[in-house]
C-alpha positions as CSV (number, residue, x, y, z in Angstrom):
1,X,108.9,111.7,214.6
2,X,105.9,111.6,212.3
3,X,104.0,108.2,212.1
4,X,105.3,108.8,208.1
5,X,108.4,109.1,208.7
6,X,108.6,106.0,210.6
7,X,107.6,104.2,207.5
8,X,110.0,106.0,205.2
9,X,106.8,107.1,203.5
10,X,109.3,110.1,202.5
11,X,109.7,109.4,198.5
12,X,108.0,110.0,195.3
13,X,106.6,108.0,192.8
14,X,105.3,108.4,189.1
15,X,102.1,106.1,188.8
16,X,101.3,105.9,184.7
17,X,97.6,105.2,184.0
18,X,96.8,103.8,180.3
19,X,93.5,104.8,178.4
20,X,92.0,104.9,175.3
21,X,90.9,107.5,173.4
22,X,88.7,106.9,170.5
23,X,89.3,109.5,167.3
24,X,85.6,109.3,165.7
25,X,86.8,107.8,162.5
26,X,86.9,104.0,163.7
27,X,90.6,104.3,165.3
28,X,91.9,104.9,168.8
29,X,95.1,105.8,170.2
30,X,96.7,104.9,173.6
31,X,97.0,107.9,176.3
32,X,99.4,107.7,179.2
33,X,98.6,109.7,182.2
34,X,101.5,110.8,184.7
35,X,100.4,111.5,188.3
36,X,102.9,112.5,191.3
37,X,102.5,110.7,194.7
38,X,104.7,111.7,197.2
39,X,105.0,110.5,200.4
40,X,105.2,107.3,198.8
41,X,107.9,104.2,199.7
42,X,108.6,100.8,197.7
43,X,109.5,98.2,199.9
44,X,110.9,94.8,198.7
45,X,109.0,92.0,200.1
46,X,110.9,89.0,198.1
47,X,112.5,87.9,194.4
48,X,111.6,83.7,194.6
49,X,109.2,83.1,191.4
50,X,106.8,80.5,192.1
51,X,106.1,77.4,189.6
52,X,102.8,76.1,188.9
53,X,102.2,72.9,185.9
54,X,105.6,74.2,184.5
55,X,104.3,78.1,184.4
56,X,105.5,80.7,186.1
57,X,103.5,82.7,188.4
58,X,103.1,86.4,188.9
59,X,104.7,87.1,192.5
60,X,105.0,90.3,194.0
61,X,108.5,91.5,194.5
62,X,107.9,94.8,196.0
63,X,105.0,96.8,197.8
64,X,104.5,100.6,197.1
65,X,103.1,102.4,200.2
66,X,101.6,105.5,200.2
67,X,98.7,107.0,202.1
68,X,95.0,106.0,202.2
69,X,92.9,108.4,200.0
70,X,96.2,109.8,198.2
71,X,95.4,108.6,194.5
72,X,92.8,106.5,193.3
73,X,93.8,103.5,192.0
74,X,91.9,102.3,188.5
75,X,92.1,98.9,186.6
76,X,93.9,101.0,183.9
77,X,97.5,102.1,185.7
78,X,99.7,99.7,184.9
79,X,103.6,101.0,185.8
80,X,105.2,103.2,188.8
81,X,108.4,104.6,188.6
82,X,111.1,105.2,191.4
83,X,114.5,106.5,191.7
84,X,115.0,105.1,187.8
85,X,113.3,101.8,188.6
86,X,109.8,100.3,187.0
87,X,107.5,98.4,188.7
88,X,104.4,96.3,187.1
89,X,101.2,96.8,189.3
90,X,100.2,93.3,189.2
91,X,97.6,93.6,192.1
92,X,94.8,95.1,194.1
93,X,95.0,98.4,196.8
94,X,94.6,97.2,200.3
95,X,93.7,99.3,203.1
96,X,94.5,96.7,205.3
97,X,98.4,97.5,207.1
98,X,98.0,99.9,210.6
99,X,94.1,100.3,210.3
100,X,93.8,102.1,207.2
101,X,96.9,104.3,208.1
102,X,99.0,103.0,204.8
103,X,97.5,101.8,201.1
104,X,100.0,98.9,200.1
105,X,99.9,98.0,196.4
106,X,101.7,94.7,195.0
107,X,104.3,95.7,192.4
108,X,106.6,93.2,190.3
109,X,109.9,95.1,188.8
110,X,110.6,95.6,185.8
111,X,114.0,96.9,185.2
């Protein structure tokens, strides 16, 4: 069994990447990129919101998991999509699960 496989790194996801593009007369218009990952996996991690002064935080409810080096993450993607599900990117790519063998990404679902 593939070290992949053991972490069900078997799925696909749609990451969507927002920009703006600029049309030369003073206006701009929003551009949504679409890129494939597969070998990919969301895992839940929890569904508790946390409370601070009466406000609720932003908690991460699921992790996508793909391989290091796969895509490279920008500022600007803001959604992934899985098996009819979206998920909020709400954090930073680590590196940091088995040595730089998986990229975990905090993700907060959307519907």
């Amino acid at each position: 069994m593939s070290f992949s496989a053991t972490l069900n790194l078997v799925g696909t996801v749609q990451v969507a990447r927002e920009s703006v593009s600029y049309d030369g007369l003073g206006g701009t218009s929003a551009v949504t990129t679409l890129t494939t990952l597969s070998r990919a996996a969301i895992w839940q991690t929890g569904t508790n919101d946390s409370y601070l002064s009466s406000q609720i935080l932003r908690q991460s409810t699921h992790l996508l998991a793909c391989k290091p080096g796969a895509y490279t993450w920008s500022i600007n993607d803001r959604h992934v999509t899985y098996s009819a599900a979206t998920y909020e990117v709400i954090g930073r790519p680590e590196n940091v699960l088995f040595m730089g063998e998986v990229q975990v990404v905090p993700l907060k679902l959307v519907n």
